[in-house]
Jmol script that loads the backbone (N, CA, C; Angstrom):
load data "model"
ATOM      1  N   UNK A   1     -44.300-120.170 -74.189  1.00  0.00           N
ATOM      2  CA  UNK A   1     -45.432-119.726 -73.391  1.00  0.00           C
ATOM      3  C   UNK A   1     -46.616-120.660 -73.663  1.00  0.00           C
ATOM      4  N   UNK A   2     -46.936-121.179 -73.015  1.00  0.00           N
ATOM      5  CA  UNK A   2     -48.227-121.802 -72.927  1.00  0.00           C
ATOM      6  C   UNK A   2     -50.277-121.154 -73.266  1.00  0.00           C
ATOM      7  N   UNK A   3     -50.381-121.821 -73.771  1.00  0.00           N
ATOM      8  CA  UNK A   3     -52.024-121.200 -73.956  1.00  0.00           C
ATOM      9  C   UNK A   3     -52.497-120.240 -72.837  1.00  0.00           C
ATOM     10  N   UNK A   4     -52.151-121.106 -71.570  1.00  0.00           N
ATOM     11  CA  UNK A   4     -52.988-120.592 -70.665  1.00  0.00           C
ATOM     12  C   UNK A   4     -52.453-119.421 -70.183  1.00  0.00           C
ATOM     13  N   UNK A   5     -51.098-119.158 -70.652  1.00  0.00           N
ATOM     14  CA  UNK A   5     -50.434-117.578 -70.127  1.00  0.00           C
ATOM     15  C   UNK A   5     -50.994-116.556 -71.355  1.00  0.00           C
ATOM     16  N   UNK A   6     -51.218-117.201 -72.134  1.00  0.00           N
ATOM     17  CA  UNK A   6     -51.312-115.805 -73.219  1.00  0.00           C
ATOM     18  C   UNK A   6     -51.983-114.862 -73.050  1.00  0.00           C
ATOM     19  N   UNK A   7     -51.455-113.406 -73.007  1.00  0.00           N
ATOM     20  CA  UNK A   7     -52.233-112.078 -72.901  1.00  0.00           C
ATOM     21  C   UNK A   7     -53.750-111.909 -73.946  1.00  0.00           C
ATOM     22  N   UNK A   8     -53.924-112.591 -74.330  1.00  0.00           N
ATOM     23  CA  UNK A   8     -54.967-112.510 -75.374  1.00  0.00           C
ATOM     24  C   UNK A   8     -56.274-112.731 -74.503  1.00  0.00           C
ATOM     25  N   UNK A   9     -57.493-112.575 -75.268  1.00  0.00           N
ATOM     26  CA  UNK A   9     -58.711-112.666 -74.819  1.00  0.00           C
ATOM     27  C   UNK A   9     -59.499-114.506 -74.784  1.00  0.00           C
ATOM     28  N   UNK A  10     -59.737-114.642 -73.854  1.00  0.00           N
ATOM     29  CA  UNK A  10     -59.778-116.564 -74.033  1.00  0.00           C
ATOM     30  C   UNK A  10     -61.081-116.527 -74.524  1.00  0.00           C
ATOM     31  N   UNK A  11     -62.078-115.704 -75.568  1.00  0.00           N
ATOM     32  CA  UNK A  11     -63.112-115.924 -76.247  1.00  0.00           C
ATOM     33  C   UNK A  11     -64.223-116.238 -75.178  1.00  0.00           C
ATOM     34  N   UNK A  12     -64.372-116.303 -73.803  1.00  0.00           N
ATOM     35  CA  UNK A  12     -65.318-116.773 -72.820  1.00  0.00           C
ATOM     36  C   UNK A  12     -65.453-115.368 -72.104  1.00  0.00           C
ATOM     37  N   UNK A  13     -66.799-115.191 -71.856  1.00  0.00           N
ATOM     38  CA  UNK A  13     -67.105-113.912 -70.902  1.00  0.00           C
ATOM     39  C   UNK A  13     -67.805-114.843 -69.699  1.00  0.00           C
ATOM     40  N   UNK A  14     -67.967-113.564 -68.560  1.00  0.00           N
ATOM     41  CA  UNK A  14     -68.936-114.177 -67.328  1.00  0.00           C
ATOM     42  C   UNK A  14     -69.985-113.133 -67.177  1.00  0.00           C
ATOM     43  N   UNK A  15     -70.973-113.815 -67.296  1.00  0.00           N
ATOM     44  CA  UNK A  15     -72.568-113.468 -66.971  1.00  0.00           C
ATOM     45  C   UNK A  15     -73.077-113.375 -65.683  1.00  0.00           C
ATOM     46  N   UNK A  16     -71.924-112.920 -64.730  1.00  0.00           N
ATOM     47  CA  UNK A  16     -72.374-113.169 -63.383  1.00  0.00           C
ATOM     48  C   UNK A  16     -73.103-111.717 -62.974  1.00  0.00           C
ATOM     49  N   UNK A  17     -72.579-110.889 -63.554  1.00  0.00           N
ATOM     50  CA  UNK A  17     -73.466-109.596 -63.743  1.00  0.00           C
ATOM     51  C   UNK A  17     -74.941-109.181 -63.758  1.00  0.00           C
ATOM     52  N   UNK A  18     -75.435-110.261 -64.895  1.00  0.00           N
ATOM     53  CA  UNK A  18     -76.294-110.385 -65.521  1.00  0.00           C
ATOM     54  C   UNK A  18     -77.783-111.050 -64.416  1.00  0.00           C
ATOM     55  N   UNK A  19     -76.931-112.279 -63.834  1.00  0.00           N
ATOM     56  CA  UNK A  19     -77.395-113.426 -63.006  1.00  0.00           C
ATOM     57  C   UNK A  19     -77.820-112.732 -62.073  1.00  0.00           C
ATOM     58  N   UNK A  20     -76.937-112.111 -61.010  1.00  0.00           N
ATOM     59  CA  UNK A  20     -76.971-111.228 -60.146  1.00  0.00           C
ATOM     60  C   UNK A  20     -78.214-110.621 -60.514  1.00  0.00           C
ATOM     61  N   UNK A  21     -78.376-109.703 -61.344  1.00  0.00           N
ATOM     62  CA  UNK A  21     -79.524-108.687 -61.591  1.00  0.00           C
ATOM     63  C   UNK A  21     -80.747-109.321 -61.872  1.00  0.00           C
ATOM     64  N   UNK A  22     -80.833-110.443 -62.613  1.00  0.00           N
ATOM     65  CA  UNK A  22     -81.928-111.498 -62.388  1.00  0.00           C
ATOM     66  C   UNK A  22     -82.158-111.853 -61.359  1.00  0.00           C
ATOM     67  N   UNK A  23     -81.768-111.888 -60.218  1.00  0.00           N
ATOM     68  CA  UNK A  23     -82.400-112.575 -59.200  1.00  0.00           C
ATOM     69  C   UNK A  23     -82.435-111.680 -58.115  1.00  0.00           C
ATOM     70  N   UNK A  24     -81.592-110.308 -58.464  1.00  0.00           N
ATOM     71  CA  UNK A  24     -81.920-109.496 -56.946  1.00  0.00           C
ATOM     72  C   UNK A  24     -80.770-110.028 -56.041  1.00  0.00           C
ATOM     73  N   UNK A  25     -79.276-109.925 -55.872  1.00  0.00           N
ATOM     74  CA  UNK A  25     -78.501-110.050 -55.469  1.00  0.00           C
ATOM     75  C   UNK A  25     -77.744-109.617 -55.464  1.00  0.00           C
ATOM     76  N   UNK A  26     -76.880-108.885 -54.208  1.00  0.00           N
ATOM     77  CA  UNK A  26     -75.585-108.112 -54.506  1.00  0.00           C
ATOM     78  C   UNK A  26     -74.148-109.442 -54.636  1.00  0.00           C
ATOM     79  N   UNK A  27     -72.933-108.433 -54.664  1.00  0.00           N
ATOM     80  CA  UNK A  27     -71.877-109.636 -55.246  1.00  0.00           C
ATOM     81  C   UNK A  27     -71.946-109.803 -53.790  1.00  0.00           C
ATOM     82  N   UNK A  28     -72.087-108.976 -52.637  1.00  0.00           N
ATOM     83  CA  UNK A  28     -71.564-108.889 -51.208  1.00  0.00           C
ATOM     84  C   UNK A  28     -72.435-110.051 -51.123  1.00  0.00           C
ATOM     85  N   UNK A  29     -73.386-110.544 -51.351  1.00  0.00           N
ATOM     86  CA  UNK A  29     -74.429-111.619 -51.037  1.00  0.00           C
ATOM     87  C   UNK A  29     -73.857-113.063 -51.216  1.00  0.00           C
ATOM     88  N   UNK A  30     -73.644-112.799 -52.816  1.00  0.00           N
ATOM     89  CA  UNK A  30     -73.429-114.123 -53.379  1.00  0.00           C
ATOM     90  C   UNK A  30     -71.854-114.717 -52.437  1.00  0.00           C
ATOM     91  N   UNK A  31     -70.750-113.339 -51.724  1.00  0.00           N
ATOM     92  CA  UNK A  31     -69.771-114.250 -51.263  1.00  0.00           C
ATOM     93  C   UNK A  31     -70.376-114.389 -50.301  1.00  0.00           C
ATOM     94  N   UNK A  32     -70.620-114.021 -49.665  1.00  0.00           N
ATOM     95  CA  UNK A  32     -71.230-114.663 -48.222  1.00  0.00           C
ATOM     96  C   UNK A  32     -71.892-116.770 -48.409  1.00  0.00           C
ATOM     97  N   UNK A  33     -72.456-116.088 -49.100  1.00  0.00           N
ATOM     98  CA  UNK A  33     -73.308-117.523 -49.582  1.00  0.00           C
ATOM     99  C   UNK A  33     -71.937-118.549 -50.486  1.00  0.00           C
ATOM    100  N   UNK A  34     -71.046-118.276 -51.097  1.00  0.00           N
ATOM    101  CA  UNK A  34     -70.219-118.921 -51.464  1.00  0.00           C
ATOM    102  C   UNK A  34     -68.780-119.043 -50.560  1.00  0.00           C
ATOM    103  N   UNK A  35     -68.626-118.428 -50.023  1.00  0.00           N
ATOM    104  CA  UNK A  35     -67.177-118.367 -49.290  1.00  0.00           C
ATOM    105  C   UNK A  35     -65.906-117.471 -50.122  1.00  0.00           C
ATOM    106  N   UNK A  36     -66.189-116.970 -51.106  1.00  0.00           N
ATOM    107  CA  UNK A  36     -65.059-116.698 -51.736  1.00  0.00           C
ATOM    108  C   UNK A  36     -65.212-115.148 -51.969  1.00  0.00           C
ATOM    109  N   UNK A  37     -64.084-114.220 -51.920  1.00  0.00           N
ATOM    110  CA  UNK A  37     -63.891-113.026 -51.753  1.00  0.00           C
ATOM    111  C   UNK A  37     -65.031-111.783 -52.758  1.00  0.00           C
ATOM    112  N   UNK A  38     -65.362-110.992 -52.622  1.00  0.00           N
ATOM    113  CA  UNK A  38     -65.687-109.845 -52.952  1.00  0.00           C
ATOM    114  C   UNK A  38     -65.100-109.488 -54.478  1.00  0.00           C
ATOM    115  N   UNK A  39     -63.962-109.177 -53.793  1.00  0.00           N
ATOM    116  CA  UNK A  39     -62.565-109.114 -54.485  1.00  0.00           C
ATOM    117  C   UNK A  39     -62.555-110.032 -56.130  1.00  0.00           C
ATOM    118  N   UNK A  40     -62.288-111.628 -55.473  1.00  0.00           N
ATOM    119  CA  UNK A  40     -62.315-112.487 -56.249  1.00  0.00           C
ATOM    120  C   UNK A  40     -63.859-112.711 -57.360  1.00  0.00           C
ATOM    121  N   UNK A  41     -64.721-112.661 -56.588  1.00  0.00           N
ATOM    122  CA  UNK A  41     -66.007-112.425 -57.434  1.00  0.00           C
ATOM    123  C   UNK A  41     -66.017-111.404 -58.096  1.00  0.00           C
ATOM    124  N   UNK A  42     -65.446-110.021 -57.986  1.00  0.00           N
ATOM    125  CA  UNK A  42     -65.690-109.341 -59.053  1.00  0.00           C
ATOM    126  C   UNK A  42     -64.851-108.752 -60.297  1.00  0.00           C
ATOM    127  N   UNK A  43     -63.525-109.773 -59.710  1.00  0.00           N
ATOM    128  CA  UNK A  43     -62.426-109.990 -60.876  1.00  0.00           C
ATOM    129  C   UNK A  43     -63.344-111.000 -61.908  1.00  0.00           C
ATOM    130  N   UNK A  44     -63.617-112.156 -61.461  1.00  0.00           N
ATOM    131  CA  UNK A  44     -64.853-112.686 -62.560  1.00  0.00           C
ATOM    132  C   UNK A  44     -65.554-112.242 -62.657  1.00  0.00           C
ATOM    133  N   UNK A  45     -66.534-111.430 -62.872  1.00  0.00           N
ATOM    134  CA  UNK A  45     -67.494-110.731 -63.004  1.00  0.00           C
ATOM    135  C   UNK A  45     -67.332-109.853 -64.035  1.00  0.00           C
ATOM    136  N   UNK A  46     -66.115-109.534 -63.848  1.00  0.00           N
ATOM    137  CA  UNK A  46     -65.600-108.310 -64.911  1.00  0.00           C
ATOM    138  C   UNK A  46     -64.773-108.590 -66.102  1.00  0.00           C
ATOM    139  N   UNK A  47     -64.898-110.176 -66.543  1.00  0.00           N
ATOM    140  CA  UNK A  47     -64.003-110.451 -66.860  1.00  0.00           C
ATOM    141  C   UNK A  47     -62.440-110.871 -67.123  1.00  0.00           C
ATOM    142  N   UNK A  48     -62.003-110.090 -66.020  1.00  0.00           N
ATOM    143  CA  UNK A  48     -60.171-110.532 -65.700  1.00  0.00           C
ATOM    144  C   UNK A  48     -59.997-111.613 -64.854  1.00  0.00           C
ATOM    145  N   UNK A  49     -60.432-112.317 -64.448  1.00  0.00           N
ATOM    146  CA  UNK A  49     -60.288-113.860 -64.258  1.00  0.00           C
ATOM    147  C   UNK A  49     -59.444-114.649 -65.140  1.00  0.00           C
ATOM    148  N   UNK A  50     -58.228-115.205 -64.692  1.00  0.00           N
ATOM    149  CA  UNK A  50     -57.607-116.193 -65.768  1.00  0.00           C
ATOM    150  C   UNK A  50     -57.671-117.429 -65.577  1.00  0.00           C
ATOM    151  N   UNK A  51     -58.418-117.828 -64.243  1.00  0.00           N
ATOM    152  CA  UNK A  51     -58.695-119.219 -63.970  1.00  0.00           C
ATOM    153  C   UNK A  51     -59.693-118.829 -63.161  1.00  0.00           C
ATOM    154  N   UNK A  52     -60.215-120.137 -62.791  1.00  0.00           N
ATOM    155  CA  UNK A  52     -61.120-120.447 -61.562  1.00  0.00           C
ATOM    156  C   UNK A  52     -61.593-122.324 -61.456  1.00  0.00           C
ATOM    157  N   UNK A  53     -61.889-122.404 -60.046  1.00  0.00           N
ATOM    158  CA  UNK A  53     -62.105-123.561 -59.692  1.00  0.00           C
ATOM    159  C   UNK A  53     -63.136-123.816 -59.892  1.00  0.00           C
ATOM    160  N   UNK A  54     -63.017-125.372 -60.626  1.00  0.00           N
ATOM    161  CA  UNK A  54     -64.076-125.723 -60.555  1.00  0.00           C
ATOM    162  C   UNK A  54     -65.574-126.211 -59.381  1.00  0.00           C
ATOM    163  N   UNK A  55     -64.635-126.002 -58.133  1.00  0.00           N
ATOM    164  CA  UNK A  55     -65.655-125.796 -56.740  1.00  0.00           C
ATOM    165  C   UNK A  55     -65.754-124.721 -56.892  1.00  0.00           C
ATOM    166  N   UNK A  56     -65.150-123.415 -56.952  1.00  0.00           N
ATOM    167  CA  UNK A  56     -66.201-122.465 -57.126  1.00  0.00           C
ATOM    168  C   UNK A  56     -67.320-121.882 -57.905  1.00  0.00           C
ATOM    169  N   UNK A  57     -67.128-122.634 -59.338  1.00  0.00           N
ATOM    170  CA  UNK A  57     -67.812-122.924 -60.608  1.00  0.00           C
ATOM    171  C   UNK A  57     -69.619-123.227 -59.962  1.00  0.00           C
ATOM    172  N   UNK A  58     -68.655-124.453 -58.866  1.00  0.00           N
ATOM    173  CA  UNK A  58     -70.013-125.346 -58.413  1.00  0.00           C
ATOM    174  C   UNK A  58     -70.638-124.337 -57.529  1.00  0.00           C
ATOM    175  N   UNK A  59     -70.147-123.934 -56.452  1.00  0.00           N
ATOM    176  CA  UNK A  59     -70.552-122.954 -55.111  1.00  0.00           C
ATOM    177  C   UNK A  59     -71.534-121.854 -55.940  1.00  0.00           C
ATOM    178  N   UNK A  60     -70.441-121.229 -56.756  1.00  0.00           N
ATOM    179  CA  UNK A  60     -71.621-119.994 -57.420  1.00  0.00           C
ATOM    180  C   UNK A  60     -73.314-120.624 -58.247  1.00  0.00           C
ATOM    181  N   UNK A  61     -73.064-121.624 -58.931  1.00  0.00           N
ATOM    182  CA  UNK A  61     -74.240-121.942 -59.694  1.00  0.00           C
ATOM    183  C   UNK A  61     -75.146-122.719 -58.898  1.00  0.00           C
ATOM    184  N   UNK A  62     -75.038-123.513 -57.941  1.00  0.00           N
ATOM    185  CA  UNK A  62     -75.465-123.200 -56.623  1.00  0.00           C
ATOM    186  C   UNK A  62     -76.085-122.427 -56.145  1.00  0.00           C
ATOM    187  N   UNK A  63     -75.626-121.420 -55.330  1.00  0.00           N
ATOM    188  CA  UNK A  63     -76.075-120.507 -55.121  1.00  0.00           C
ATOM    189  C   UNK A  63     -77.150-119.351 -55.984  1.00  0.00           C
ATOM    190  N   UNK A  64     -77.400-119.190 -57.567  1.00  0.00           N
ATOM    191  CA  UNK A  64     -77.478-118.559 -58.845  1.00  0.00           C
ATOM    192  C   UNK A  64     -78.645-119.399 -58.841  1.00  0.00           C
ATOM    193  N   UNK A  65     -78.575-121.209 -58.419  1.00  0.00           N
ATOM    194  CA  UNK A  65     -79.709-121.731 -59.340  1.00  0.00           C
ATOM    195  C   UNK A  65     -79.341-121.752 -60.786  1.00  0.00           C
ATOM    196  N   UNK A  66     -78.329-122.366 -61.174  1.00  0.00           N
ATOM    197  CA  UNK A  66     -78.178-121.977 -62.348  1.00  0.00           C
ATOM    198  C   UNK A  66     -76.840-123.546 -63.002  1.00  0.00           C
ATOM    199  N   UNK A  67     -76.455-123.514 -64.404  1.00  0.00           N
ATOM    200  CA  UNK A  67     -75.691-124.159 -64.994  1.00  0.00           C
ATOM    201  C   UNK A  67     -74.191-123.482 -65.079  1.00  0.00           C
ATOM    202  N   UNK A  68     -73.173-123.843 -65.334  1.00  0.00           N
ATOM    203  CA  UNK A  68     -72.146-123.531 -65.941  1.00  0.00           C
ATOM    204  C   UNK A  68     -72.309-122.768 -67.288  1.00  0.00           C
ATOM    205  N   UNK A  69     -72.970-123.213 -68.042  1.00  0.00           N
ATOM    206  CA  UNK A  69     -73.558-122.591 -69.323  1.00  0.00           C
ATOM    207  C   UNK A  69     -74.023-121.223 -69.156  1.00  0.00           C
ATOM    208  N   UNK A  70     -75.066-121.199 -68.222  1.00  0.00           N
ATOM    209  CA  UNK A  70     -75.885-119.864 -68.165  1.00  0.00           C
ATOM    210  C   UNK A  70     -74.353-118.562 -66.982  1.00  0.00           C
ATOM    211  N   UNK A  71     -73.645-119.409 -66.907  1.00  0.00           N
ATOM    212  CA  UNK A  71     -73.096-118.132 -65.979  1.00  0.00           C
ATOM    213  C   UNK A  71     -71.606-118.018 -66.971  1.00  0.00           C
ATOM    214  N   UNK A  72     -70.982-118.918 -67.924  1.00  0.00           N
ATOM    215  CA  UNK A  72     -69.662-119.052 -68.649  1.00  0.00           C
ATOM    216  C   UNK A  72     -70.508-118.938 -70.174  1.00  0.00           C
ATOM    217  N   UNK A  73     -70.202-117.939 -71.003  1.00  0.00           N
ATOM    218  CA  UNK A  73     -70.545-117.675 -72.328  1.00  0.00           C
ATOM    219  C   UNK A  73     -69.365-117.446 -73.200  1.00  0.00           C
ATOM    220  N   UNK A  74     -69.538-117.752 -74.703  1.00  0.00           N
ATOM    221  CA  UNK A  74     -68.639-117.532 -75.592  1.00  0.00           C
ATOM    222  C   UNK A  74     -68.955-115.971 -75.679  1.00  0.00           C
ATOM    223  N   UNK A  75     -67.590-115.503 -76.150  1.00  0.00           N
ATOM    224  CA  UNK A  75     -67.754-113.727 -76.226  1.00  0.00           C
ATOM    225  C   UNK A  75     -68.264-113.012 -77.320  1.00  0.00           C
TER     226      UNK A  75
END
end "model"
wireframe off; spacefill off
backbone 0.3
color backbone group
C-alpha cells in the first residue's frame, strides 16, 4: 500500500471554514466563483479530502485572496 492510500490522518487540515467566515462567504459562493462542486468543496472543508488539484488549490486562493499556507495547515 502506498502512502497516499493509507487510512491514517495525513497531519494537514483545511481552513477553508475559517476563510469563508473571514470574509463573509458561503461555500455555495466560493463554487460558483471557482467552478468546482458544493459537494467537492465541502469534502475539503471538512477534512475528508484525499487529494486535490493543484488548479483548484489555485482557483480557491484566488478567489479567498489568500496563500496555500493560509487555507492548508499542519493539524
Amino acid at each position: 500500500m502506498s502512502p497516499a492510500e493509507d487510512e491514517g490522518p495525513s497531519g494537514i487540515r483545511c481552513r477553508l471554514d475559517e476563510l469563508l467566515a473571514e470574509r463573509g462567504m458561503t461555500l455555495t459562493r466560493l463554487s460558483e466563483l471557482v467552478g468546482v462542486s458544493v459537494v467537492n468543496l465541502s469534502v475539503l472543508k471538512n477534512d475528508r479530502a484525499r487529494a486535490v488539484r493543484f488548479s483548484t488549490l489555485a482557483a480557491i486562493c484566488r478567489a479567498l485572496d489568500c496563500e496555500v499556507g493560509d487555507l492548508l495547515a499542519r493539524a
